[in-house]
N, C-alpha and C positions, 0 to 999 in steps of 0.2 A: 297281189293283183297286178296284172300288165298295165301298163300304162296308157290308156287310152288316148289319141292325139288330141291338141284340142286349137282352136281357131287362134288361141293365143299366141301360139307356139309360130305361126308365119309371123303375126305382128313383132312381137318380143326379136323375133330373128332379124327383120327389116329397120327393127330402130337399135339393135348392139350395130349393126353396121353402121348407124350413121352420127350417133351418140356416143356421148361416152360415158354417159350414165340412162338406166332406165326407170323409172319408178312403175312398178305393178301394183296401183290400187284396187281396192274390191272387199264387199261382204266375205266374214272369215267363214274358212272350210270349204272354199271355191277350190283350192287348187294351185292357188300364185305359190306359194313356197314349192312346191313338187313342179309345176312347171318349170319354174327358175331353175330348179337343180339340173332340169335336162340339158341347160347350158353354161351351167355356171360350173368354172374349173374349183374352186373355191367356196365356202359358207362361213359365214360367223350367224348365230341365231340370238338373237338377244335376249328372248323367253329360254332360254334354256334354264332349267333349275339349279342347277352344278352350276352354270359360270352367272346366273346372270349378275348377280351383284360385282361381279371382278370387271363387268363387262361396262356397264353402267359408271364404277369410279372410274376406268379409264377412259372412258369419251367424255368425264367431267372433266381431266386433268390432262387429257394427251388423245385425242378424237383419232389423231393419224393413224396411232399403233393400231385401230381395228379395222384399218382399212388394207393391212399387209396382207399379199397373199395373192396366189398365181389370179391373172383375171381372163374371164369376168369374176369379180367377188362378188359373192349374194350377202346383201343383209337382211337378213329376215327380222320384222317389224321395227324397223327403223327408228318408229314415231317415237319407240320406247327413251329413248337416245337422240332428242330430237339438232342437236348440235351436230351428228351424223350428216346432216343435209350440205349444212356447209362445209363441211370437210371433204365430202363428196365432189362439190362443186370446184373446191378449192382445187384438189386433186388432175380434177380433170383438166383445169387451166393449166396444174403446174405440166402435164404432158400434152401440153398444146394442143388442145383436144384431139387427141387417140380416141375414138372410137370402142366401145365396146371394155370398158373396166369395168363399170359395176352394174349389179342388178340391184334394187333395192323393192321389199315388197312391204307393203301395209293395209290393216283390216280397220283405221280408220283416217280419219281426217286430224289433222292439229291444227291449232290457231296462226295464224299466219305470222304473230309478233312475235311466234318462238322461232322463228328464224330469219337470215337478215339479207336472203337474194333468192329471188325466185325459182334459179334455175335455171333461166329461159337460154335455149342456144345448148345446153350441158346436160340436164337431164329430162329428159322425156318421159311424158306420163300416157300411162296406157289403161285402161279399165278393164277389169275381167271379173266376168257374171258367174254364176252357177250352170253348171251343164245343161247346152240345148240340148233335145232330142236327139238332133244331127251326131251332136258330141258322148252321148251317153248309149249311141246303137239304136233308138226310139224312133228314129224317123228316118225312111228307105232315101230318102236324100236326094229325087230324082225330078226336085226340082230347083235351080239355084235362085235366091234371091238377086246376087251378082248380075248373072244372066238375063232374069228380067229387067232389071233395068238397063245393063249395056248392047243387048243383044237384041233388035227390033223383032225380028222375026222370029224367036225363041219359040216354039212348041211346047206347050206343056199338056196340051191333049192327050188323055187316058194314062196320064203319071197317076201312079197308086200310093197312097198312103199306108203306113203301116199298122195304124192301130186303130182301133174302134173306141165308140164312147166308153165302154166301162173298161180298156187300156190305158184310154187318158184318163182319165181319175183316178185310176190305178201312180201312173208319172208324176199326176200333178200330187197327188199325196207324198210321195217318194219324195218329187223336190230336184233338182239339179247338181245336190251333193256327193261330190266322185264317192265319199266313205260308202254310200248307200246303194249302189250299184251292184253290189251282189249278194244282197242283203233278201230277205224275205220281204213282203209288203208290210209286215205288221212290224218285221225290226227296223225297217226303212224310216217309217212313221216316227218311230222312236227317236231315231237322229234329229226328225225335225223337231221335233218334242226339246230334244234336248236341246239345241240350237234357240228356242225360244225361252228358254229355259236359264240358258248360259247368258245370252242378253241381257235378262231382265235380274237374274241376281247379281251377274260379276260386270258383265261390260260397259250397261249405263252409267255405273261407276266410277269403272276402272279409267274411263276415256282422259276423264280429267280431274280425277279423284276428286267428283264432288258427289257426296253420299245422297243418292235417289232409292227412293223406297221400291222396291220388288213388285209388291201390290200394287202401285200405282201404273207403273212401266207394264204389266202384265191386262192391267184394264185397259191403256190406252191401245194395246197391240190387240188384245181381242174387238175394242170399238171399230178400229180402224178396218180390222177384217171384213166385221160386220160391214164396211161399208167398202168395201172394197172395189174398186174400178166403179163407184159412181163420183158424183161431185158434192160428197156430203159435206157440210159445212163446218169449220174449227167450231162452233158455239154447241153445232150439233152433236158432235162427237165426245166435248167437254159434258154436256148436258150429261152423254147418254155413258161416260164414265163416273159421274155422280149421281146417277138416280137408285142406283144401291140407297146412297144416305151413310155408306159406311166411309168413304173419300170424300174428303173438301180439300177442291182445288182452284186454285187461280187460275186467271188466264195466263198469268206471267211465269206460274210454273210449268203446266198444260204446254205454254211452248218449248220451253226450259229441256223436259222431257220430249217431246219433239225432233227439236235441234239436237239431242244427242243420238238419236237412233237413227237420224240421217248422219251423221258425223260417221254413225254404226257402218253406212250403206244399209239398213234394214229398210228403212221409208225412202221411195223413192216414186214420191210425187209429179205428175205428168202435170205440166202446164197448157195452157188452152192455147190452141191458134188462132189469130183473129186478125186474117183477112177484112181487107176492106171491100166485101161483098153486103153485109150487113150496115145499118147504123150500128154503132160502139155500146149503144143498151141492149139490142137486142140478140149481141152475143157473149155464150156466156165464158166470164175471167178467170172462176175458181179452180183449183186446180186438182184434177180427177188423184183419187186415192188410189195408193199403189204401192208393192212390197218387191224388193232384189227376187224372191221366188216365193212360187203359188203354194210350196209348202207351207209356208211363215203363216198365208192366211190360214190355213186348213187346221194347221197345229194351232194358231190363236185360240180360231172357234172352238178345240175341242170334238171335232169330230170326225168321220173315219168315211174310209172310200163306201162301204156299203149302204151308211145315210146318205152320202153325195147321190149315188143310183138313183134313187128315189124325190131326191133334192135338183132336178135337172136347171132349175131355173138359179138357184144356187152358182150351182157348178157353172154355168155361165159366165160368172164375173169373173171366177177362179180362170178358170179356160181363158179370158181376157188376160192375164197376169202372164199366164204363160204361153202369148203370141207377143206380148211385151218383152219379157226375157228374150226372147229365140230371136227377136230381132234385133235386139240389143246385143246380143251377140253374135249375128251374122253380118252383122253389116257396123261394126266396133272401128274397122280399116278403113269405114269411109267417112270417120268422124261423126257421125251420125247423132242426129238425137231426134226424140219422138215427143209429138204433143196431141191433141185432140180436138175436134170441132164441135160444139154444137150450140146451138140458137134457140130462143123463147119460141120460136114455130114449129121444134120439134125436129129442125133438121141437123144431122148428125155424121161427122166419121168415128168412129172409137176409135181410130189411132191414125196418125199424121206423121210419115216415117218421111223426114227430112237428112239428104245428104251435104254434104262440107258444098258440095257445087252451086244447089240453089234444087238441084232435082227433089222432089219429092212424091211420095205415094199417099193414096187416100183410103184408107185401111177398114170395113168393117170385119167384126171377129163375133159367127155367126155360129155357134154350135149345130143345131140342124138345119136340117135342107130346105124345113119351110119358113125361114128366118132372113134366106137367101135373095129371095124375092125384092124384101122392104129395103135391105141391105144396099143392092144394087142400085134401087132405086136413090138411095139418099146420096152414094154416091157422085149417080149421074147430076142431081140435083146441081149440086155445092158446083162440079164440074159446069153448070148451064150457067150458072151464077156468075162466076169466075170471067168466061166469057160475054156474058153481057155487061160486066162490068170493064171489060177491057175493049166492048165499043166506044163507051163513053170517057174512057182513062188512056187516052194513046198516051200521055206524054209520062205515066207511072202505071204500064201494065202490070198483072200479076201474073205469073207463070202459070201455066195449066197444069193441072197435074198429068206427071212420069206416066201412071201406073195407077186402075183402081182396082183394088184388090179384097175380096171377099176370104178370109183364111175360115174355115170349116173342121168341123170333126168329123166330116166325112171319108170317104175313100177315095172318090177316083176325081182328079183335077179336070178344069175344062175351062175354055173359052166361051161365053154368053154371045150371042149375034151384036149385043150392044158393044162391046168391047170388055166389060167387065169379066177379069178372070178369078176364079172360084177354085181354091187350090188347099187342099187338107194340111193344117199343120205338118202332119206327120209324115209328110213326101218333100218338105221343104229341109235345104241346107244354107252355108253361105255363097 
């Protein structure tokens, strides 16, 4: 299969020039090793069957010897070899920071006491997601996110999107894994099948070789699905993994389990925003449930794109996961991270796309067109709010929001008379 380009591929290029090391972390089977190689003169791979054990005593007893080698040198999963960091580091001091030696990539997180400098100044860390649509051919791309925000006057007026409702759940079943791209629908599934699969018997594990049971890690991924992109509660989700009666579990394991499938990047929990438009009760703190890609849910539940059809209010939350991904990967360069609004009155964004400046967008993620309506409206709301509160706050206004934006599964983009633009996943890039 060609190598299709991906969003990573400018960021990784803009910090080998300014680094002299990179770190590419992310959920495994995104693509960080195959990206890496398109710039790395060099590999050492640590999972390799053949070397690994040779590879392992020598970064116990001599770190440097695997760092030889034309650069940039890629290490592939690093974490294995976690004394690798600071030799890396080391490395780079000792050539006065030279720019551009190593790549480094890892599919999880390690504890921070296994090593003993952060980095900071020497290696740079970058995140890279599962395939947008933009990245995977899935979306006509004829609308930039970029653009909306730096471009006032941007047009997005009668952009077309590429896919219809039973295309995206067609994707979101698929998933944003490069392997799955030229795969059938039904062997696509599979991938994420196995991906869920691979998690819950080897990875929760392997992370930190503490032995978690399969069963258990495979309930808490199916709960979480079930509750997927709402604000279900830990107690809730604990409950609704013991009400079999066949699992007892604590809360202290519950999170235990938890904490390693984000360590995974599998969980990847949006936290609330909470403007001071509200009093502090009456918005709410917990933090909306959420997976690296809308496959992870689909494959949890066990069920296939033709029950989704049918399942449309379902496929909603799903459809929320992957307006999270795609922007989480278009907007990676702008440091970006994302959170959510909503209040005991019912008013709501599904998503709050925050950039490194202070700009930000007020996001709802509306499947149909008569969804659009409310959407908008809540919107402008939070927007009225915002401002009433900064007649009375001159001396700690809040920013207004960038940009409200309604993202749809519909086809054709547009601007509202109120200013709200309404723009189909599947027409957006970065």
């Amino acid at each position: 299969m060609n190598y299709l380009s991906r969003i990573a591929d400018r960021m990784l290029h803009e910090r080998l020039d300014a680094f002299g090391a990179v770190l590419i972390e992310g959920p495994k089977w995104t693509g960080k090793t195959t990206t890496a190689e398109q710039m790395a003169k060099s590999v050492i791979k640590l999972q390799d069957p053949d070397r690994r054990e040779e590879y392992l005593h020598t970064a116990a007893a001599m770190p440097s010897l695997l760092l030889k080698g034309e650069h940039p040198r890629l290490i592939d999963e690093w974490q294995d070899a976690p004394v690798l960091w600071d030799a890396v580091r080391m490395s780079v001091d000792k050539a006065g920071g030279t720019p551009g030696l190593y790549i480094l990539t890892g599919s999880n997180t390690i504890d921070k006491d296994k090593i003993y400098h952060t980095g900071t100044g020497r290696i740079s860390r970058m995140k890279m997601f599962p395939m947008s649509l933009w990245e995977s051919l899935d979306s006509s791309g004829e609308v930039s996110i970029h653009e909306l925000f730096n471009n006032p006057t941007y047009d997005v007026d009668g952009r077309i999107g590429k896919l219809d409702i039973p295309e995206l759940i067609r994707v979101a079943c698929r998933g944003g894994w490069p392997a799955t791209l030229q795969l059938s629908l039904k062997a696509g599934m599979m991938v994420a099948k196995d991906y869920v699969n691979s998690v819950c018997d080897n990875d929760i594990s392997a992370i930190d070789r503490k032995q978690r049971n399969p069963k258990i890690a495979r309930q808490i991924l199916r709960s979480y699905a079930r509750n997927i992109s709402t604000l279900a509660k830990k107690s809730s989700i604990l409950a609704d993994v013991t009400s079999s009666g066949e699992i007892t579990l604590s809360t202290t394991t519950f999170d235990d389990y938890v904490s390693a499938l984000e360590k995974l990047f599998v969980i990847q929990d949006i936290d609330a925003w909470c403007p001071a438009i509200r009093s502090k009760t009456a918005i709410r703190s917990m933090p909306k449930r959420c997976f690296c890609d809308p496959s992870v849910a689909v494959a949890a539940m066990g069920v296939n794109a033709e029950a989704l059809e049918t399942q449309l209010k379902t496929f909603g939350f799903i459809f929320e996961q992957m307006c999270v991904r795609d922007l989480r990967a278009y907007t990676a360069d702008f440091h970006s991270h994302i959170s959510y609004y909503r209040d005991r009155y019912g008013l709501e964004a599904d998503l709050v796309l925050h950039l490194e400046d202070g700009r930000y967008a007020l996001i709802e993620c509306k499947l149909g067109s008569r969804e659009i309506e409310d959407g908008a409206a809540h919107l402008l709301e939070i927007k009225r709010l915002i401002q009433e509160h900064n007649k009375t706050e001159r001396q700690t206004p809040l920013r207004e929001p960038d940009l409200l934006l309604v993202l749809t599964g519909g086809h054709m983009a547009y601007t509202r008379t109120d200013g709200v633009k309404v723009i189909p996943l599947s027409c957006l890039k970065d």
